[in-house]
N, C-alpha and C positions, 0 to 999 in steps of 0.2 A: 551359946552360939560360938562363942572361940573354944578352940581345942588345944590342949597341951602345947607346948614348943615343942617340936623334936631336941634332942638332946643327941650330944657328941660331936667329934670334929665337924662333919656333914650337917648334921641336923637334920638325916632326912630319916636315919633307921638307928633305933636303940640300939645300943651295943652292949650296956651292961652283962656280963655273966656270960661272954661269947670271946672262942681264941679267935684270930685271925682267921684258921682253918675255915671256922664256922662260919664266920662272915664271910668268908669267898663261899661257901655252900650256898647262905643265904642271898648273896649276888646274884648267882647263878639264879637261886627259885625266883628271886622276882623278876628279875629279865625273863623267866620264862613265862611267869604269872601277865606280863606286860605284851608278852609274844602273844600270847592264847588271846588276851585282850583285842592286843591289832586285827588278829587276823580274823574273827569275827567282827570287827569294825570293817575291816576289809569287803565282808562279805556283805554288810548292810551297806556300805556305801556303792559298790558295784552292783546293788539291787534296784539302789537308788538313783544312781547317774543314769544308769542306761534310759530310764523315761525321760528324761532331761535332753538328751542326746537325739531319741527317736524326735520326740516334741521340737525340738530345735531344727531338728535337718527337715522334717519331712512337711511342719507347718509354717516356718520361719524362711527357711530356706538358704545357700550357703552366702550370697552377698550379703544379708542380715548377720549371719554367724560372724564374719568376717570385721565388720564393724565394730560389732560385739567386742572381739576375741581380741580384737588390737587395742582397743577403750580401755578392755581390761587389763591389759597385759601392764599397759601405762600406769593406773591406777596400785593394780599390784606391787609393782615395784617400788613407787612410791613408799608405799605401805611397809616393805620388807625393810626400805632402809628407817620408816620412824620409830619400826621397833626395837633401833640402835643396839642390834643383838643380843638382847633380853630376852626371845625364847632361847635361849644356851645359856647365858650370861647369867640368869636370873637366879640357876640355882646355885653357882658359885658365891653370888651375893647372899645368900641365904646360911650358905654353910661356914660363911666368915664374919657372921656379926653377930653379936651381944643385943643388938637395939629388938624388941618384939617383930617377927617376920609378917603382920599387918601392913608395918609400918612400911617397910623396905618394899612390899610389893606394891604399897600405892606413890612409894617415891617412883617406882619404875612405871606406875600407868602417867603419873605426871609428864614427867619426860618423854616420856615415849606421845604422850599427848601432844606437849610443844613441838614437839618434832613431827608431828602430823598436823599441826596446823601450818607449820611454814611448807608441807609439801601441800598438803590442798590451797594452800595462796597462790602458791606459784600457778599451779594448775590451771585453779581457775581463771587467774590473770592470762593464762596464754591456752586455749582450750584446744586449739589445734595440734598442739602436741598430742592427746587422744584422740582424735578425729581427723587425720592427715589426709584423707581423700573422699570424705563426706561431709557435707553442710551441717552446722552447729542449728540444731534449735531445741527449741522450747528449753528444757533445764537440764540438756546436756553438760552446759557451763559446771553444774552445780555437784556432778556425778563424784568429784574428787571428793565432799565430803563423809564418803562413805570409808574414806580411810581411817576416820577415827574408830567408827567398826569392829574394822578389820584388827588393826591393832591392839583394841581394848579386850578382842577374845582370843587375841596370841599370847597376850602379856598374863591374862586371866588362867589361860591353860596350863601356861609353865607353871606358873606358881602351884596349881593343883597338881601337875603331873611331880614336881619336889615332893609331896607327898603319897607321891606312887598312883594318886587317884588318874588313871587314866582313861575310866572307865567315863568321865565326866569328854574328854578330846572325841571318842566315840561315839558320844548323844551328839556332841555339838557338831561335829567334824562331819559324821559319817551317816546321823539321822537327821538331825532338825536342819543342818543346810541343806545337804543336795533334795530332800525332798521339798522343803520349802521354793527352792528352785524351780524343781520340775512344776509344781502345783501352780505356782506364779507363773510360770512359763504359758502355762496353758492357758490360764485363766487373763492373763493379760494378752494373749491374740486375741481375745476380740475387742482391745481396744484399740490397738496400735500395735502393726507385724515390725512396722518400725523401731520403735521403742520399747517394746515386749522384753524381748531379753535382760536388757539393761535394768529395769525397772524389776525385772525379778530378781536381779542382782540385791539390787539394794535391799530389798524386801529378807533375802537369803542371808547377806550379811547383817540385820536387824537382830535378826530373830536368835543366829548363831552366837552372836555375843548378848543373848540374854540369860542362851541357856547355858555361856560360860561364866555370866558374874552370878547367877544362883548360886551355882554348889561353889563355888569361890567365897562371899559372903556363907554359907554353910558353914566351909572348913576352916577360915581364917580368923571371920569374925567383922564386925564393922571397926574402920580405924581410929577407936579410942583415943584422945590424947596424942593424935597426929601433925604434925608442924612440919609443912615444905622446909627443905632446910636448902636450899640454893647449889650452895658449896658443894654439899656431897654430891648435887641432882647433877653437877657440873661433872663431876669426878667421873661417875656412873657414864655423865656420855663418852665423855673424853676416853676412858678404862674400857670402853665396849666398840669404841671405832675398828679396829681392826675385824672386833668379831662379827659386826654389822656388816665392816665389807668381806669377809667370809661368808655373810647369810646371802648377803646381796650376790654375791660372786657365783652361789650354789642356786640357788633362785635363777639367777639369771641365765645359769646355761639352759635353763631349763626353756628360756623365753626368748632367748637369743636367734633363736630359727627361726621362732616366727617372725619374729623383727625384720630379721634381714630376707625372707622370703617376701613378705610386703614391703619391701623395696624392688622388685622384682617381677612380683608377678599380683595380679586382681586380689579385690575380696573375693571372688566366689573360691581361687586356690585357696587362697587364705584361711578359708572358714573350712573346707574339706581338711587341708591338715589339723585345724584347731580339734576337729572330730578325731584324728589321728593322735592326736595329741593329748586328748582327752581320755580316749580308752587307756594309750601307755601309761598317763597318770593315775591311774590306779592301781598298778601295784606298786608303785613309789610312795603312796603313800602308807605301805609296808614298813620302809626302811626310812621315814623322817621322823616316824611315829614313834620309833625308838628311841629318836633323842632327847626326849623329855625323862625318858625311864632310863637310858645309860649314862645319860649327865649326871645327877646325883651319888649314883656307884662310882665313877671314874673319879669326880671330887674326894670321894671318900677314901677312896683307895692312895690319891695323890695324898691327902693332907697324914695319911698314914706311912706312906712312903711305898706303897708298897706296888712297883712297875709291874714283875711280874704276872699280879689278877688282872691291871690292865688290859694287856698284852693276850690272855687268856678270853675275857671277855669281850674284848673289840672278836679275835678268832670265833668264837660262841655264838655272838648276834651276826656276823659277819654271815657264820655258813648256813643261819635259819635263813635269812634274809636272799640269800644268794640261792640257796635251794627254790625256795618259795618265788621269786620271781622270775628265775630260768621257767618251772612250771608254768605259772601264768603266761609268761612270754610263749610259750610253745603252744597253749592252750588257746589261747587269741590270735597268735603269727597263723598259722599253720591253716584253720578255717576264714583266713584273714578278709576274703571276699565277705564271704556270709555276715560277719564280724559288721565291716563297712555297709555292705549292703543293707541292714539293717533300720539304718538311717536313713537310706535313701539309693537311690540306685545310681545319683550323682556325685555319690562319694565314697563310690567303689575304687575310682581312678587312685584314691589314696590308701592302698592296700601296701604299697612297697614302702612308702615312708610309716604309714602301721610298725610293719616290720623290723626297720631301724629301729624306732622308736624304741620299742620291747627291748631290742638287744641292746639298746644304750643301756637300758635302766638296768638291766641284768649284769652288765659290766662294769656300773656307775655304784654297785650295792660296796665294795670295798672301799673306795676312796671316800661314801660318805660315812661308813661309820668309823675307819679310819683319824676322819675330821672330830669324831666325836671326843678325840682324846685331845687331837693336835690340836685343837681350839683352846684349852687350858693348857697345854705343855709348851708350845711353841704358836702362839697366833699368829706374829709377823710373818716368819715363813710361812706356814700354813695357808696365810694370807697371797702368796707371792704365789706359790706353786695353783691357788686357783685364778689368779690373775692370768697367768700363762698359757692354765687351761683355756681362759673364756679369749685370749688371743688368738690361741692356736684354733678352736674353734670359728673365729671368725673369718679367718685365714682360709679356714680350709671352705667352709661355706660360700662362699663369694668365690674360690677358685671352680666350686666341682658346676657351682651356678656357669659359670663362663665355659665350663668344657661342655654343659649343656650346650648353652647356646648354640655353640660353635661346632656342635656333633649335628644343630638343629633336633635337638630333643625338646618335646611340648614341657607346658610349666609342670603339666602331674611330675616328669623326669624330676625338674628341678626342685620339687616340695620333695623327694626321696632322699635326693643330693644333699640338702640342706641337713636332712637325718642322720643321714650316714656319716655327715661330719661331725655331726655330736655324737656319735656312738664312738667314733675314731677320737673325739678329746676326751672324753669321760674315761675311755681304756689307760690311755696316759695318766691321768688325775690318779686312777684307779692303783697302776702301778707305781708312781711314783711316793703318793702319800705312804703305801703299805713300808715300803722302804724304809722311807723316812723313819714312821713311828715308829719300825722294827731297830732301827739303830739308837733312835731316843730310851726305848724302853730296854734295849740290848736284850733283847727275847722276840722270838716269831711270832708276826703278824699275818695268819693266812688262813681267808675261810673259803679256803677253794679244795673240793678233793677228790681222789681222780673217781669215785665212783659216778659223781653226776654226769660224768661221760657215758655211762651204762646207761642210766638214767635217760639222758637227752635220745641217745640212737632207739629206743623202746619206744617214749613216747612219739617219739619222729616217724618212726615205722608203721603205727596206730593211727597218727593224723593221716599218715600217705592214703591209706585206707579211706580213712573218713573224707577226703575228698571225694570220692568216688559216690557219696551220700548226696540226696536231693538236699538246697541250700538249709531247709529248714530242718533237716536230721543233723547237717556238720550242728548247728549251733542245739538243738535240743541233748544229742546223742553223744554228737562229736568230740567236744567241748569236755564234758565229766568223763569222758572213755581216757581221752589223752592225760588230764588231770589225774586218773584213775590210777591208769599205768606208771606216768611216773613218780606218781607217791606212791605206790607199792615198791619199787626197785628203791626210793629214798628211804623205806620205813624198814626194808626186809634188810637191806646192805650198807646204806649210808649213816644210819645211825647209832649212836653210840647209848650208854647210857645216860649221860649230859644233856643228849641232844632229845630224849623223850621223855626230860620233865617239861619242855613244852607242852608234852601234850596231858601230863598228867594235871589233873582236874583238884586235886590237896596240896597242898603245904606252901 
């Protein structure tokens, strides 16, 4: 049941019998090995949410969503900060100790446990923090304990994805949640429209962190001759606050809208954008998916010395990632009724904040893998400069809300508003990390290039078209036409030969 240690500075990939050369080759294949991975998890996830999504708008309906989306929003967070920035963290601890790496990932489910029971205390002690404008009952109180969860199949993942296994984040992440969701979704309307959701929740995350501690147990092994050791468990948290509030910091611009939207305006807005919110969320989970697989290379490369593969490789996943969700984004913006409609025809109104949404995440794709280095080179900063973001963010949220008001635009205006100002901080994040790193590693950081300007005015000219299609042809027809086009102009002109060992299928 245990498998070898990895061996070498990282501990994540043999090196023996290999120049430097060879190991930036091999970087490069496995990031692309890890690419081909995501984006088929991409696609079973996106096959996945959408019934979760239909099931939710059109039998739930948006004040239930709305509940939902704010409950969890609460809980979530929670959650990102008890896993004390150990999905990053964890494989740096990995590539710096001698002790058996059993051992080191159940010190990190420990911790990361304490630290999820003092946030579900709190919680439950004060329940109206998740419930700010709906009545507590039945075991709503009790919802926080799903944090441990949450964090036992974050912590579980990392650990496997150090071992490149990323194949295992893709069962868990991309099949056994969202559809466990949907199926609970359903199956729990007929006991309560009320509590439905939530209860598929927990059900969602049960199931999710069972199918991460299997292949975890598989590859690591059970922990042998294990002793909490305090000291260090201390060390670990204290050594990973910065990077926690880095995780916490990137998490939260993500959640921040809605926040302050539900200071503003109903749960029924609330829960239309949560659907807005939810489609964008899926190609982002493109480019986090990569962190588990560029963390380990970027250690390796650091404990080597060697900036330049860096610097190369953040460029590399940077311009898959940024290819690939400009496509998505156009692919979804552009039939962006049909998109919404889908759900319901009451949360069509949330077609413009759709739209932000995409384009944040498509501008938002450099400053996070960017993070992926700054998080071991520089974290204090790193730390500072997303601080700034989730400021200026908030700033701007709350100002574009008031030029609503004050224009008399309805709240759909201000769920856009709210958008549009995370797409306006994530661009800043975006530019200013790539800087950064590029003067830390004194080599260019940039995975932008000008062909996807070809690219975007093609596909954009294809969707103009496809509006002109009945609703149910943009999304049948529409949708893989745009898709079509601008992966043709990315595969015929944008690509190099670097860039299609994503898609080759060996080595």
């Amino acid at each position: 049941m245990n498998s070898p240690e990895p061996s070498g500075a990282a501990g994540a990939v043999p090196l023996d019998g290999t120049t430097p050369k060879d190991e930036s080759k091999d970087d490069i294949a496995a990031l692309a090995k890890g690419g081909r991975t995501n984006i088929f998890g991409f696609l079973l996830r996106l096959a996945a949410r959408l019934p979760f999504l239909f099931i939710a708008g059109r039998i739930y309906g948006a004040d239930a969503l709305g509940r939902f989306a704010y409950a969890i929003l609460v809980v979530e967070f929670a959650a990102q900060l008890a896993t004390l920035g150990l999905k990053r963290g964890l494989a740096a601890q990995l590539s710096k100790t001698d002790r058996p790496h059993v051992h080191v990932v159940w010190d990190g489910l420990l911790v990361s446990f304490l630290a999820s029971a003092v946030a579900a205390a709190i919680l439950i002690s004060f329940p109206f923090i998740m419930f700010p404008n709906s009545t507590i009952n039945g075991l709503d109180r009790f919802l926080p304990l799903v944090i441990f969860t949450v964090v036992g199949a974050d912590i579980a993942l990392a650990a496997l994805a150090y071992r490149y296994d990323i194949a295992a984040t893709v069962r868990a992440r991309s099949v056994v949640e969202p559809w466990t969701i949907s199926i609970a979704a359903f199956l729990f309307s007929y006991y309560s429209l009320r509590d439905g959701l939530i209860l598929s929740y927990v059900v969602s995350m049960i199931a999710a962190l069972v199918a991460s501690l299997w292949p975890l147990f598989k590859s690591y092994g059970l922990p042998w001759g294990w002793h909490p050791e305090p000291v260090k468990i201390a060390k670990i948290a204290r050594r990973n606050m910065p990077l926690a509030a880095a995780d916490a910091a990137e998490w939260g611009s993500r959640r921040l809208d809605l926040a302050i939207l539900g200071l503003f305006a109903s749960p029924a807005i609330v829960g239309v954008y949560y659907i807005a919110q939810q489609v964008a969320s899926l190609p982002q989970k493109l480019k986090t998916s990569f962190d588990p697989i560029l963390g380990p290379v970027i250690t390796r490369n650091l404990a080597d010395g060697n900036m330049k593969a860096i610097a190369s490789q953040v460029s590399q996943v940077g311009y898959w990632i940024i290819a690939a969700q400009i496509g998505i984004a156009l692919a979804l913006a552009i039939p962006g009724e049909a998109v919404m409609g889908l759900v319901g025809p009451n949360f069509v109104g949330g077609t413009a904040a759709l739209a932000f949404l995409l384009a944040a995440e498509a501008v938002a794709a450099t400053a996070v893998v960017s993070e992926s280095a700054l998080v071991y080179i520089a974290r204090h900063r790193n730390l500072l400069i997303s601080l700034s973001m989730l400021l200026l963010q908030a700033a701007l949220s709350v100002a574009f809300i008031q030029i609503c008001i004050y224009l008399g635009w309805g709240p759909l205006y201000q769920a856009a508003a709210v958008a549009a100002a995370l797409m306006v901080a994530l661009a800043y994040a975006s530019v200013v990390k790539a800087i950064f790193l590029s003067k830390l590693l004194d080599a260019p950081v940039n995975g932008w290039r000008w062909t996807l300007l070809i690219a975007i005015a093609v596909a954009s000219a294809v969707g103009y078209l496809v509006t002109y299609l009945p609703e149910w042809a943009e999304l049948i027809a529409g949708i893989p036409l745009i898709l079509g086009s601008y992966a043709w102009i990315i595969w015929k002109w944008g690509f190099g030969p670097e860039d299609r060992k994503l898609f080759k299928m060996k080595g």
